[in-house]
C-alpha positions in Angstrom: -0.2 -18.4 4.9 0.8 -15.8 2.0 -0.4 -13.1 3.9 2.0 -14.2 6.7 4.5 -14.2 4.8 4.2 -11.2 2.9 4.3 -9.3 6.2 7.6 -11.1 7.2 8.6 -9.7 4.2 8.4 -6.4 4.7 8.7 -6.6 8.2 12.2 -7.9 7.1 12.8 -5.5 4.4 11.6 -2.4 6.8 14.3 -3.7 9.8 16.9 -4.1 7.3 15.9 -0.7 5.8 15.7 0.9 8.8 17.9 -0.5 11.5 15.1 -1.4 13.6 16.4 -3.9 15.4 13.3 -6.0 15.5 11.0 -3.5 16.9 7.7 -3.5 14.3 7.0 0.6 13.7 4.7 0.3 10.9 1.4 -0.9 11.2 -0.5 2.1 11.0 -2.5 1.0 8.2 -4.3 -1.3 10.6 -5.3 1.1 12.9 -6.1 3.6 10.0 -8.5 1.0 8.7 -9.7 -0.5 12.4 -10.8 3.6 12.9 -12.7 3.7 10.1 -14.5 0.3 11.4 -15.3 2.5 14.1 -16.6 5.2 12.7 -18.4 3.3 10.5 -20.4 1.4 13.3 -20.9 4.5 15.4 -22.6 6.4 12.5 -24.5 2.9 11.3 -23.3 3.8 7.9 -22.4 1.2 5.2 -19.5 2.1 3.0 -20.1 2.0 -0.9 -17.6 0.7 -3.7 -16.3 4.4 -4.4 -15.5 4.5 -0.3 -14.2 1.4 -0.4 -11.7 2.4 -3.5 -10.7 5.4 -2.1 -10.1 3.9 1.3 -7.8 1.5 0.1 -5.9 3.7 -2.4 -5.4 6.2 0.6 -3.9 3.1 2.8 -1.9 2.5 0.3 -0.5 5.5 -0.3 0.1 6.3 3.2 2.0 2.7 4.1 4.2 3.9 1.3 4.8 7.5 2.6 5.4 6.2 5.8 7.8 3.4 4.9 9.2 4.2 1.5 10.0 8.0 1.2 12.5 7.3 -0.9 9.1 6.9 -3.5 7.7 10.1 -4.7 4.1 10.0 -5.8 2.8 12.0 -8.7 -0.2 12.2 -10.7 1.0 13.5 -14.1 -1.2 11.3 -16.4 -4.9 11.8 -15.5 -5.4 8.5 -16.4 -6.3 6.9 -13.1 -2.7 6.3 -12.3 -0.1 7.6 -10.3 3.6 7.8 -11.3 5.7 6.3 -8.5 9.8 7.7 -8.8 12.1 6.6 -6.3 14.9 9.2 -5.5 17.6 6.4 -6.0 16.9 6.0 -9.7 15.8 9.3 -11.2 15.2 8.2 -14.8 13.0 4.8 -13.9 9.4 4.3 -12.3 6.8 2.9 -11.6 2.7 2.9 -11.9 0.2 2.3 -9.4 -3.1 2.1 -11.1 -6.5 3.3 -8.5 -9.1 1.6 -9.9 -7.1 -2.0 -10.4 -4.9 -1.4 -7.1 -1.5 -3.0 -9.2 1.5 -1.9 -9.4 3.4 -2.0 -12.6 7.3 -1.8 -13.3 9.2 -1.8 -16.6 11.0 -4.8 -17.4 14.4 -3.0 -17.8 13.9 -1.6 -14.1 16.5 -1.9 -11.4 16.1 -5.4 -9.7 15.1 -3.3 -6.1 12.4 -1.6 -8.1 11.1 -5.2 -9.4 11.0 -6.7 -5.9 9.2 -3.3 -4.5 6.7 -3.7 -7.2 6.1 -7.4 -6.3 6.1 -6.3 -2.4 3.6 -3.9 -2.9 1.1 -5.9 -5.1 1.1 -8.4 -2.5 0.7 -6.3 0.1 -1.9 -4.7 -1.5 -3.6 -8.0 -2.4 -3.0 -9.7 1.2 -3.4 -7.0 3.4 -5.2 -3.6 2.6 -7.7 -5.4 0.3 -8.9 -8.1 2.7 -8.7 -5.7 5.6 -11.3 -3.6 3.7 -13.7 -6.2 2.6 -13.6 -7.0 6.4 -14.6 -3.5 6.7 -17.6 -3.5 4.5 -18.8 -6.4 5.9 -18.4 -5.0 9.0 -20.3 -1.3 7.5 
């Protein structure tokens, strides 16, 4: 049921964003991940925990290329992180941790950078994440 509606959601937020009209552009991320099923079954090989990080960290990041570019992504820390800016509010950001797949926003943040954060986290968490465990049980 949540991961239902988290997908309304951004479906929602994406056609208002966008103008789409109702047509769906954006689930690439699906096939990225349904390929790598593939490849997976055709080379018999079973994906390990650091694949299965990087795999969902690169989903991620693409989704967000693809349907937020107003998001730059920068890895200025070293810390594991990734600095998230968006374009429309130069002096706030955000953090997407790799290894914990969460994205964190100030408090004082702009109220459309607090309801991306909580769009992405549960996209993150009701998507890409069970779409990869289906994919190592699959490996």
């Amino acid at each position: 049921m949540k991961r239902c509606l988290v997908l309304n959601l951004y479906m929602n937020d994406l056609i208002k964003r966008n103008n789409l009209k109702g047509s769906f552009r954006s689930l690439s991320l699906l096939s990225l991940l349904r390929s790598k099923i593939k490849t997976n079954k055709q080379t018999n090989k079973h994906m390990n925990k650091t694949e299965k990080r990087k795999l969902i960290n690169k989903t991620f990041l693409t989704w967000l290329n693809e349907n937020y570019p107003e998001y730059d992504v920068e890895d200025i820390e070293g810390d594991g992180t990734f600095t998230l800016t968006n374009e429309n509010y130069p002096n706030e950001s955000m953090s997407y941790h790799r290894s914990y797949y969460d994205v964190c926003t100030p408090n004082w943040s702009p109220a459309e950078m607090i309801e991306h954060e909580t769009l992405f986290n549960d996209y993150i968490q009701t998507v890409i994440i069970p779409e990869a465990d289906r994919l190592e049980q699959l490996s």
